[in-house]
KOLNU-812869 format. One record per residue (C-alpha): residue number from 1; residue in three letters; x, y, z. Coordinates in nm, 2 decimals, padded with zeros to 4 digits. Example, Ala and Ser with C-alpha at 12.3 -4.5 7.8 and 13.67 -1.06 7.14 Angstrom:
! residues 2
(node 1,'ALA',(01.23,-00.45,00.78))
(node 2,'SER',(01.37,-00.11,00.71))
//
This chain:
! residues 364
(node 1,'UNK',(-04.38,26.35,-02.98))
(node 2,'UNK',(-04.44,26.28,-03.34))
(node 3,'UNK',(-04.54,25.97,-03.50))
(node 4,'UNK',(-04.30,25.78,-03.61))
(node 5,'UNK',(-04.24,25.42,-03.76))
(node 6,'UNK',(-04.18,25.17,-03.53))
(node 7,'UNK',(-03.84,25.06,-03.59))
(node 8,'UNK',(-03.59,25.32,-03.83))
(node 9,'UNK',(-03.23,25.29,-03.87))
(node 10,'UNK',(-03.22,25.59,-03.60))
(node 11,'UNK',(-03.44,25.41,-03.34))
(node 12,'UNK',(-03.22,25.15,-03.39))
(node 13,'UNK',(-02.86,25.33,-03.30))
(node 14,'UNK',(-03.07,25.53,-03.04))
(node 15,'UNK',(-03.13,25.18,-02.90))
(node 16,'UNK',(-02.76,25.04,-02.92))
(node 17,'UNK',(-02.62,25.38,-02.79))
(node 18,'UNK',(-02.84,25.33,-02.48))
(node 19,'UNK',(-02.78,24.99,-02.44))
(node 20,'UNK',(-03.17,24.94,-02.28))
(node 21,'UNK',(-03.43,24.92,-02.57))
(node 22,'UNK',(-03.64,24.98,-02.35))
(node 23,'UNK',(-03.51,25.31,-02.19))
(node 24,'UNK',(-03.56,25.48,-02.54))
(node 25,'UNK',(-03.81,25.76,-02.58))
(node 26,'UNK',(-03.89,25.91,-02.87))
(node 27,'UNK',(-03.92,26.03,-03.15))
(node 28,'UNK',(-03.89,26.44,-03.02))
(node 29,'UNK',(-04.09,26.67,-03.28))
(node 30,'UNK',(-03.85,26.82,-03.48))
(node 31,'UNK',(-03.84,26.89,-03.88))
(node 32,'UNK',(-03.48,26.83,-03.94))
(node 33,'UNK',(-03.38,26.52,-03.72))
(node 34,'UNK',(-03.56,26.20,-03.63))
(node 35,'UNK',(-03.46,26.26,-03.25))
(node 36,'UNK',(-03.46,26.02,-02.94))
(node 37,'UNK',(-03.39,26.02,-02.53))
(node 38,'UNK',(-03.15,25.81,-02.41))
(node 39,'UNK',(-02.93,25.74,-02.11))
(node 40,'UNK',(-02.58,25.82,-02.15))
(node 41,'UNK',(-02.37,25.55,-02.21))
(node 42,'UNK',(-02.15,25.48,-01.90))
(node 43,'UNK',(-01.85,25.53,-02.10))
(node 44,'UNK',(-01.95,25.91,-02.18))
(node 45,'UNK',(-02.17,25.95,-01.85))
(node 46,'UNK',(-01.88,26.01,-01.60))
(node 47,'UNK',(-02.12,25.97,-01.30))
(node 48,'UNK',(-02.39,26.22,-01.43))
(node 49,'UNK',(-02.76,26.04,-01.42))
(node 50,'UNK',(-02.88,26.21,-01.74))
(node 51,'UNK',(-03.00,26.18,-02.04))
(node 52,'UNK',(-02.86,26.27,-02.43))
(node 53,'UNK',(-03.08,26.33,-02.79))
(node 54,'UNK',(-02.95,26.08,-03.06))
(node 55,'UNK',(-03.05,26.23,-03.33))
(node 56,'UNK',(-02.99,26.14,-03.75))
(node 57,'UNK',(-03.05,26.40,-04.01))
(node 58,'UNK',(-03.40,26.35,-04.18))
(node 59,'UNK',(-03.33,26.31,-04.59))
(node 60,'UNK',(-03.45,26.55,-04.87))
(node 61,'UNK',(-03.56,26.83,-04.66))
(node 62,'UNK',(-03.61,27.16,-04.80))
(node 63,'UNK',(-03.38,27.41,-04.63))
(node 64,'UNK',(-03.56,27.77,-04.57))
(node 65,'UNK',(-03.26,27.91,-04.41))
(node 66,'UNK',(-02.87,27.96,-04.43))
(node 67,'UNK',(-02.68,27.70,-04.22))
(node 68,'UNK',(-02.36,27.82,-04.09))
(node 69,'UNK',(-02.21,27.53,-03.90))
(node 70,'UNK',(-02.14,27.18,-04.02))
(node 71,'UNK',(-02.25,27.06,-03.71))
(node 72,'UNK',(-02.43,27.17,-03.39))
(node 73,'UNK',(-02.30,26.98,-03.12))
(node 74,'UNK',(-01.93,27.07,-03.25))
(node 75,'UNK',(-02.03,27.43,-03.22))
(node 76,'UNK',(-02.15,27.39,-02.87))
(node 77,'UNK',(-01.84,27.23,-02.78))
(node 78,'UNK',(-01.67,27.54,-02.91))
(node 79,'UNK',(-01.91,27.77,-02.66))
(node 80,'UNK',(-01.75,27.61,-02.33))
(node 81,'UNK',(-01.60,27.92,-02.19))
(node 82,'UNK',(-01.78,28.18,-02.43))
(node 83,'UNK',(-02.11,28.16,-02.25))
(node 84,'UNK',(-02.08,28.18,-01.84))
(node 85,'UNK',(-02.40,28.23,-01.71))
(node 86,'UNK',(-02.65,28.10,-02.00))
(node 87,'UNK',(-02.74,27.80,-02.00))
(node 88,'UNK',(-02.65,27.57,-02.31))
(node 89,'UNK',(-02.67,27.23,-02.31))
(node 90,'UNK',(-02.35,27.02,-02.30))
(node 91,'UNK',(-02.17,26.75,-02.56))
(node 92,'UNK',(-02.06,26.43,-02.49))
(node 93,'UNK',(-01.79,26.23,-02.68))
(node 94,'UNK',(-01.87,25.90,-02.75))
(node 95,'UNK',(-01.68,25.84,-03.09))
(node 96,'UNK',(-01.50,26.05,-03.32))
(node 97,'UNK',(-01.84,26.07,-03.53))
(node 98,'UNK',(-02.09,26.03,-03.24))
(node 99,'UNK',(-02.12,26.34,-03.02))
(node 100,'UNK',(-02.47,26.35,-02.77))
(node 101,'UNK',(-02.63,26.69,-02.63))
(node 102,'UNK',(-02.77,26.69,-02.32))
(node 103,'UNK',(-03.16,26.62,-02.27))
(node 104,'UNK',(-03.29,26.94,-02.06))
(node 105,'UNK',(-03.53,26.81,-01.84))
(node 106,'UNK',(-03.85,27.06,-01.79))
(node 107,'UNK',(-04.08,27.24,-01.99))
(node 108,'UNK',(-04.07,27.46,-02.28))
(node 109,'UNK',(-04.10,27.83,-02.19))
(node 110,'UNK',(-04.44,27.79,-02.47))
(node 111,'UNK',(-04.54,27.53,-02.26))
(node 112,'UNK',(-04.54,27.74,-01.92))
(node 113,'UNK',(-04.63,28.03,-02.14))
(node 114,'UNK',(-04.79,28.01,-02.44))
(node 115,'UNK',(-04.74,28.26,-02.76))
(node 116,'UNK',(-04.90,28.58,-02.71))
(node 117,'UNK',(-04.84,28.60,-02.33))
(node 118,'UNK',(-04.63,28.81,-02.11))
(node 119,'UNK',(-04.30,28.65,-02.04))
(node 120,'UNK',(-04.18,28.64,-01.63))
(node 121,'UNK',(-03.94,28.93,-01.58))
(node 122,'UNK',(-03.70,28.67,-01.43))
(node 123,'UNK',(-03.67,28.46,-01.74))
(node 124,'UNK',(-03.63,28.77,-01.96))
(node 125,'UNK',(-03.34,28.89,-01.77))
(node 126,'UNK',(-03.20,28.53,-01.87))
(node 127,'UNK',(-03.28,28.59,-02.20))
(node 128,'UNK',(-03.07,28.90,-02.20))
(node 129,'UNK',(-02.74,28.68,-02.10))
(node 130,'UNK',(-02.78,28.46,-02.35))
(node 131,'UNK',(-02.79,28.79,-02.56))
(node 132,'UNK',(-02.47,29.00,-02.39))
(node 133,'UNK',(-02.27,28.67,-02.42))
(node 134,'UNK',(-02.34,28.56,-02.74))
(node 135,'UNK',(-02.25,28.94,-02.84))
(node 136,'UNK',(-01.89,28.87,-02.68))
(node 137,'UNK',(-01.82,28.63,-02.94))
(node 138,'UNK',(-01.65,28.78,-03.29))
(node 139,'UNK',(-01.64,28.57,-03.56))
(node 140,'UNK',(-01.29,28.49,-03.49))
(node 141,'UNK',(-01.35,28.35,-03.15))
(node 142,'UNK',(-01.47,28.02,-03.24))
(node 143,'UNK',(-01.23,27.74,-03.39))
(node 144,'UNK',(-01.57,27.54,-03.55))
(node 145,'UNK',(-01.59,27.44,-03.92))
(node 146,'UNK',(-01.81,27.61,-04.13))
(node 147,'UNK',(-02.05,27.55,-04.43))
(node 148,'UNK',(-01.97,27.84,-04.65))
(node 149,'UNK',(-01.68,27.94,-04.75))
(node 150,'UNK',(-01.50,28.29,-04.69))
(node 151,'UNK',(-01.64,28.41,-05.02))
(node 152,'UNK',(-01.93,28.39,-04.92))
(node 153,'UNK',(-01.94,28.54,-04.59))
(node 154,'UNK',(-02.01,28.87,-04.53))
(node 155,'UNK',(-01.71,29.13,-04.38))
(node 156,'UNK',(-01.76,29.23,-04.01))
(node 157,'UNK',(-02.02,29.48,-03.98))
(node 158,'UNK',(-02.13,29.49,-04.29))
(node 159,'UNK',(-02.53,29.45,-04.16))
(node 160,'UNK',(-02.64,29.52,-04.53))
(node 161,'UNK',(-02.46,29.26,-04.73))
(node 162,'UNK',(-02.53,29.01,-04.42))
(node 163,'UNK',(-02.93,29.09,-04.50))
(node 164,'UNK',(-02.88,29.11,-04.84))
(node 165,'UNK',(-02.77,28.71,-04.88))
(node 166,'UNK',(-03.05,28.62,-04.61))
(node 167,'UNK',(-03.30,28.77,-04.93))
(node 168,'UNK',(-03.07,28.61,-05.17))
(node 169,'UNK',(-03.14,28.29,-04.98))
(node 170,'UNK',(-03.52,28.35,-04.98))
(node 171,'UNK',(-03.55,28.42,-05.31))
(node 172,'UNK',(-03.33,28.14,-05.42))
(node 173,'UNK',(-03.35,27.85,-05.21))
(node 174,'UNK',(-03.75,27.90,-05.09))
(node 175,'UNK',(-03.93,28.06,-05.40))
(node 176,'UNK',(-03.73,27.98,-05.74))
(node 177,'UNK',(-03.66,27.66,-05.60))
(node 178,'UNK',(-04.01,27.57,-05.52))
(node 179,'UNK',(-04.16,27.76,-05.83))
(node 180,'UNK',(-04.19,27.52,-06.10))
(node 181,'UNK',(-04.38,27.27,-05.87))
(node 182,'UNK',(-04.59,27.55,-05.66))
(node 183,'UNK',(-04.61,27.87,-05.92))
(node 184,'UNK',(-05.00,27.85,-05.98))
(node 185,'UNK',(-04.98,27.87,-05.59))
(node 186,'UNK',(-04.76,28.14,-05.61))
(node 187,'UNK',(-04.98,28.34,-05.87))
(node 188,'UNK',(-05.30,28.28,-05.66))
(node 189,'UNK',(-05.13,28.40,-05.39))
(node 190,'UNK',(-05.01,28.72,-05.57))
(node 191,'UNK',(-04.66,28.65,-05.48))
(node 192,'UNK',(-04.36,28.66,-05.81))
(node 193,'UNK',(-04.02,28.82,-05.88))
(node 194,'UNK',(-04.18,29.16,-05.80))
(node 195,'UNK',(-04.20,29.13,-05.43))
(node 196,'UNK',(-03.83,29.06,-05.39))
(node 197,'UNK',(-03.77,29.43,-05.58))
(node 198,'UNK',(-04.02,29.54,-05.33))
(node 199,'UNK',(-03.84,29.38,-05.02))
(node 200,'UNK',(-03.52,29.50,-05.13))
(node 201,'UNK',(-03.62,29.87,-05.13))
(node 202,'UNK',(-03.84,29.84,-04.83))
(node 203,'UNK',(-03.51,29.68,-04.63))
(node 204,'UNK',(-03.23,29.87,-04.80))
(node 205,'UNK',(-02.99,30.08,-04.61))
(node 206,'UNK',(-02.87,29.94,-04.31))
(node 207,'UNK',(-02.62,30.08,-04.06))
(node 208,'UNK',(-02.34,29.89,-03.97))
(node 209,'UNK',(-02.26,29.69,-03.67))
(node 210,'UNK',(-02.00,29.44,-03.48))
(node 211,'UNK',(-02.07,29.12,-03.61))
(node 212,'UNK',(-02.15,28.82,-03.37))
(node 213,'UNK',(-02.26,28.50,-03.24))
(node 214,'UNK',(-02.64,28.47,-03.34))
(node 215,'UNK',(-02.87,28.17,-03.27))
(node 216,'UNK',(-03.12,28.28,-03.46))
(node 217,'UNK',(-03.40,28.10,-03.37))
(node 218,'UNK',(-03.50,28.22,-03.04))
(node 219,'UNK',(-03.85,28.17,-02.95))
(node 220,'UNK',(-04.06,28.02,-02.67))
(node 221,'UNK',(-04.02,27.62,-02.84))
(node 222,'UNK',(-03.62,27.65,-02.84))
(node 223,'UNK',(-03.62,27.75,-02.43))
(node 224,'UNK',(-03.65,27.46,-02.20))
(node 225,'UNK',(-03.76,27.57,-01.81))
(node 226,'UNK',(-03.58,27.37,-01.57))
(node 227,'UNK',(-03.73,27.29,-01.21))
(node 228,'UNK',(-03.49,27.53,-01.03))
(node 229,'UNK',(-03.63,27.82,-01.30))
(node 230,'UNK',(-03.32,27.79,-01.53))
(node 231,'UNK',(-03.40,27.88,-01.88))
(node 232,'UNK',(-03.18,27.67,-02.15))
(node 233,'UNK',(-03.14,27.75,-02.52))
(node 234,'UNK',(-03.18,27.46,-02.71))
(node 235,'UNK',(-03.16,27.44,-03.10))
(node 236,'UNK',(-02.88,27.56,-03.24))
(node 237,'UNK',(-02.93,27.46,-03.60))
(node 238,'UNK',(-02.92,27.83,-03.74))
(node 239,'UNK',(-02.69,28.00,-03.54))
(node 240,'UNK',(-02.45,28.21,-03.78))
(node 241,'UNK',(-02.22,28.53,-03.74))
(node 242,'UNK',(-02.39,28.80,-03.80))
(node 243,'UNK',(-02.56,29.14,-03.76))
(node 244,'UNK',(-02.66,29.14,-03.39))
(node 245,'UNK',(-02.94,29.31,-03.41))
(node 246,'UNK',(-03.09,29.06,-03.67))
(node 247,'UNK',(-03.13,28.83,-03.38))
(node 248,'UNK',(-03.34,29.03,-03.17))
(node 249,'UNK',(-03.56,29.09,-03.46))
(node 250,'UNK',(-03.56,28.73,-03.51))
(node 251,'UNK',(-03.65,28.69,-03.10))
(node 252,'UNK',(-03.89,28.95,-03.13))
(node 253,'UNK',(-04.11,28.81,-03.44))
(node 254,'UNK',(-04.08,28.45,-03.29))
(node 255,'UNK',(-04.18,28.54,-02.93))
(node 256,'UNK',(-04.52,28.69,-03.03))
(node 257,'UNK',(-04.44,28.89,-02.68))
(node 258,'UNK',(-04.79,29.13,-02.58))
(node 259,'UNK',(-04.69,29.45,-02.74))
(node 260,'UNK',(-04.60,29.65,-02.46))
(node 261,'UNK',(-04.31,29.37,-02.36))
(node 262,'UNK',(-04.23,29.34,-02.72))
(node 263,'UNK',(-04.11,29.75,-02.67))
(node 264,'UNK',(-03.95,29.68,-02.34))
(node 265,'UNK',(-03.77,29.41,-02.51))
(node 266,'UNK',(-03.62,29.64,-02.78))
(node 267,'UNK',(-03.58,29.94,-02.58))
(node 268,'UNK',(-03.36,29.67,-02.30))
(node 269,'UNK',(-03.14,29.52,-02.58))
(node 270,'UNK',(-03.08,29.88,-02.71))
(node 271,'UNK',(-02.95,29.97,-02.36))
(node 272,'UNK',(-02.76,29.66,-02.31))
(node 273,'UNK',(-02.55,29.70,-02.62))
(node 274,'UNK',(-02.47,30.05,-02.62))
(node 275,'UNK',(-02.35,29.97,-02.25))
(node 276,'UNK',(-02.16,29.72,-02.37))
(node 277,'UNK',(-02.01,29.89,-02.70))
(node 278,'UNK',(-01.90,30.18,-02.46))
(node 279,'UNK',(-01.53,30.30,-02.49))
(node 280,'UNK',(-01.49,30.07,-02.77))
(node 281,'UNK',(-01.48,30.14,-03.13))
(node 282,'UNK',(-01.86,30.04,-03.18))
(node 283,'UNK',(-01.96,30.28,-02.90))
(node 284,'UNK',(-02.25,30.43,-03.06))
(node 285,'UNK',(-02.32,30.11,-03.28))
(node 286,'UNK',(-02.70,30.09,-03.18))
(node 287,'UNK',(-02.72,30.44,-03.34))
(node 288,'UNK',(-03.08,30.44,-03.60))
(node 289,'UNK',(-03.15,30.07,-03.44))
(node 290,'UNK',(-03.52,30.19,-03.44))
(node 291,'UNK',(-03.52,30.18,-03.79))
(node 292,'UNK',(-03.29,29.91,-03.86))
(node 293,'UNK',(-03.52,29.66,-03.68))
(node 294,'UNK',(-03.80,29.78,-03.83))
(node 295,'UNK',(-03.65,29.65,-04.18))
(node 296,'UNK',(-03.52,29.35,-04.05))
(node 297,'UNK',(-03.89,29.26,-03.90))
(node 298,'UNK',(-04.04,29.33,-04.24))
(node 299,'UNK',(-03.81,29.11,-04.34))
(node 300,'UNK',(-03.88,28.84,-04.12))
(node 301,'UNK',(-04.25,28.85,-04.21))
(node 302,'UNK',(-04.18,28.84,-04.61))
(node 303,'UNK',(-03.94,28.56,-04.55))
(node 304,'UNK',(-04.24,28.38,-04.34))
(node 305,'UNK',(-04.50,28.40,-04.64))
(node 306,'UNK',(-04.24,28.19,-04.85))
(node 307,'UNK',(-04.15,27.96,-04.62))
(node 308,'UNK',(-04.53,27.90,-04.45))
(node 309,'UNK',(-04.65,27.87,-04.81))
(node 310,'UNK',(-04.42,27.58,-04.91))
(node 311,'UNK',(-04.42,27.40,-04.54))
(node 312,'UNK',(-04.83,27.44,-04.54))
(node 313,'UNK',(-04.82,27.27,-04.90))
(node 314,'UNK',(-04.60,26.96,-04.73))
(node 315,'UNK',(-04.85,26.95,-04.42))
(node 316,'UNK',(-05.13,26.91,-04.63))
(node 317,'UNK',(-04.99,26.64,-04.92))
(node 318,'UNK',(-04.89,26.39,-04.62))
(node 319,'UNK',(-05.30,26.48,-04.49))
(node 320,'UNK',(-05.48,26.54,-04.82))
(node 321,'UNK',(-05.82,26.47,-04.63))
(node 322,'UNK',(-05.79,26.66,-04.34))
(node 323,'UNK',(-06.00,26.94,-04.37))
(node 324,'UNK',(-05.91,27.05,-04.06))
(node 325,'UNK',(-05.62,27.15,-04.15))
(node 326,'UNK',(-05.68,27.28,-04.43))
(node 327,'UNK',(-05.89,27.54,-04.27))
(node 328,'UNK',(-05.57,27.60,-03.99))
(node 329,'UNK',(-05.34,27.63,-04.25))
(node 330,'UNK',(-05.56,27.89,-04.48))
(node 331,'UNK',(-05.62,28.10,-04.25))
(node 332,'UNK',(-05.22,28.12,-04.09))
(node 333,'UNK',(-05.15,28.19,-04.43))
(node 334,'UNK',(-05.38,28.49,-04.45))
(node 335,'UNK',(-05.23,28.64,-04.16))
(node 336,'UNK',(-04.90,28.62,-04.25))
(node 337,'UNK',(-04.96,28.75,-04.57))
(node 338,'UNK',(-05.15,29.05,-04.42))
(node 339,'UNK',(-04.86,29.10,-04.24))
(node 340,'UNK',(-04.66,29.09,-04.51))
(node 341,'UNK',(-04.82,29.37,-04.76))
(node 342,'UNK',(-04.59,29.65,-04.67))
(node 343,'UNK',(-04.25,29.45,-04.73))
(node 344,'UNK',(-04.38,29.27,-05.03))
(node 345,'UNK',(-04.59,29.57,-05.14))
(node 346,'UNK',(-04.89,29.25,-05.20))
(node 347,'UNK',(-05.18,29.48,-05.36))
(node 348,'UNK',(-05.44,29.28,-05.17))
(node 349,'UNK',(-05.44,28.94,-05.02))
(node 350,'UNK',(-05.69,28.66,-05.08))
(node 351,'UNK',(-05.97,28.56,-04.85))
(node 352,'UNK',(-05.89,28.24,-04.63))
(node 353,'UNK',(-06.16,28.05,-04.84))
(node 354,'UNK',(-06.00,28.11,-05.15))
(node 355,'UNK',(-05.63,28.01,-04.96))
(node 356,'UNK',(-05.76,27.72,-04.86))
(node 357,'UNK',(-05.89,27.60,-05.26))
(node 358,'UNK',(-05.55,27.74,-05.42))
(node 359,'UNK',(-05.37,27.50,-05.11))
(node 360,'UNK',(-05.59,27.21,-05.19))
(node 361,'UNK',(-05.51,27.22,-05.57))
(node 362,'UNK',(-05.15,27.29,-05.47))
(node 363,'UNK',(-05.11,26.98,-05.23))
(node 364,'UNK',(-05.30,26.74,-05.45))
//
């Protein structure tokens, strides 16, 4: 849990929702909402003992990605009957304007097993129908209000305009937008306009494929373990319509899986989506995916640099003295901008000493 003040105006509705003080736990860690546990309100609860997340949207937050839906619980509601077999948390009703998820009870799969390490074959295979569902659902299938508008939505299967506004995004929203407070951190850093050419030309040219549900955010934190060895998806902030294949490449760069699962991964989801495409219009769709992921990864490591740059700088303002973290923070940088040379064609990166005096200056 993070630390929180003791009373907020979202502790306080957490508290009148559960109608026990006392029974409130919380706050969750989580960047975009100050979250709490609560028991469902016997109005809502319709004889089930659990427990729901109250949760308010935190203010002036810097967004590093597209948002799709207006609101999460409203899109789960819309998944009843789309997604038979995963497990997604449920919605209650309490008001027209307050909906609750469901608490998952367990551990996080980065709990049971951290980043790095090889996942149980059993919750894989779960993972996988998460993914065969969620590719059942066309853009059309879901009556759910969106944030953009048609206009700015890309036509199903084009996978290369659909990556093309996720860079537009980057470059917009994460690195012009930050640049006249954080541009002497950006030049240290050897990061300006020139790397989005270069990320442009190293991801140009992808095939097409049927658009569909993505979530968009699945790693080990956003799986919750249940005691009968259910794995749940949790988190559906970023789930958009999109490029299929964009979320495996997001699942794969999250998961940090050992690099032997990491190919088993890719290879399965090949399989699985070819079998599923088969006698339909799309059969063939996964056709160059080698390649294809290999752009969208680079892609997910040059949007990381932007966005780890910018969070590292807000870390370290709110803990100006911690030289701890200073020290974590330099050297995560360093790594992800080693990663990050080929997309962003970086001509050499910095050593983590010198990271950690361009962050200090930065967040002071």
């Amino acid at each position: 849990m993070s630390s929180e003040p003791d009373s907020s105006p979202a502790r306080d509705r957490a508290a009148e929702l559960s109608g026990d003080p006392s029974a409130v736990e919380g706050p969750l860690e989580g960047y975009h909402h100050e979250t709490y546990v609560i028991p469902l309100p016997e109005a809502v609860a319709g004889g089930d003992a659990g427990r729901g997340k109250c949760r308010s949207p935190r203010e002036n937050l810097l967004w590093f990605d597209r948002r799709c839906f207006l609101s999460e619980e409203r899109l789960l509601l819309a998944l009843r009957g789309h997604v038979e077999g995963a497990a997604v948390p449920r919605v209650y009703t309490v008001s027209d304007e307050t909906l609750l998820q469901e608490f998952i009870e367990g551990h996080t799969l980065g709990e049971l097993h951290p980043s790095g390490e090889h996942v149980p074959d059993a919750l894989v295979d779960q993972v996988f129908v998460l993914f065969e569902r969620l590719a059942d659902i066309a853009p059309g299938d879901l009556a759910v209000e969106r944030r953009c508008t048609p206009e700015d939505r890309s036509d199903d299967h084009d996978s290369a305009d659909f990556l093309e506004r996720l860079v537009h995004f980057a470059e917009q929203r994460v690195y012009r937008y930050n640049r006249p407070r954080l541009g002497p951190l950006f030049d240290e850093l050897g990061l300006d306009d020139g790397c989005f050419t270069a990320l442009r030309d190293r991801v140009a040219g992808l095939r097409p494929r049927r658009f569909c549900l993505l979530h968009a955010d699945l790693h080990r934190e956003n799986f919750v373990v249940d005691a009968a060895g259910r794995l749940w998806t949790i988190d559906w902030e970023l789930a958009m319509f999109g490029d299929p294949l964009y979320d495996l490449a997001t699942h794969l760069y999250l998961m940090r899986y050992p690099d032997w699962q990491h190919r088993l991964v890719a290879k399965r989801w090949a399989q699985v989506m070819e079998e599923r495409w088969a006698g339909t219009a799309w059969e063939g769709g996964t056709k160059g995916w080698e390649e294809d992921l290999e752009k969208l990864l680079d892609f997910k490591r040059a949007q990381s640099v932007f966005t780890d740059v910018v969070r590292a700088t807000e870390f370290l303002t709110r803990s100006p003295d911690d030289e701890g973290l200073l020290v974590k923070e330099a050297h995560r940088l360093h790594a992800v901008l080693t990663a990050a040379r080929r997309p962003l064609r970086l001509t050499g990166v910095p050593a983590p000493d010198r990271i950690a005096a361009a962050l200090d200056r930065a967040a002071r």
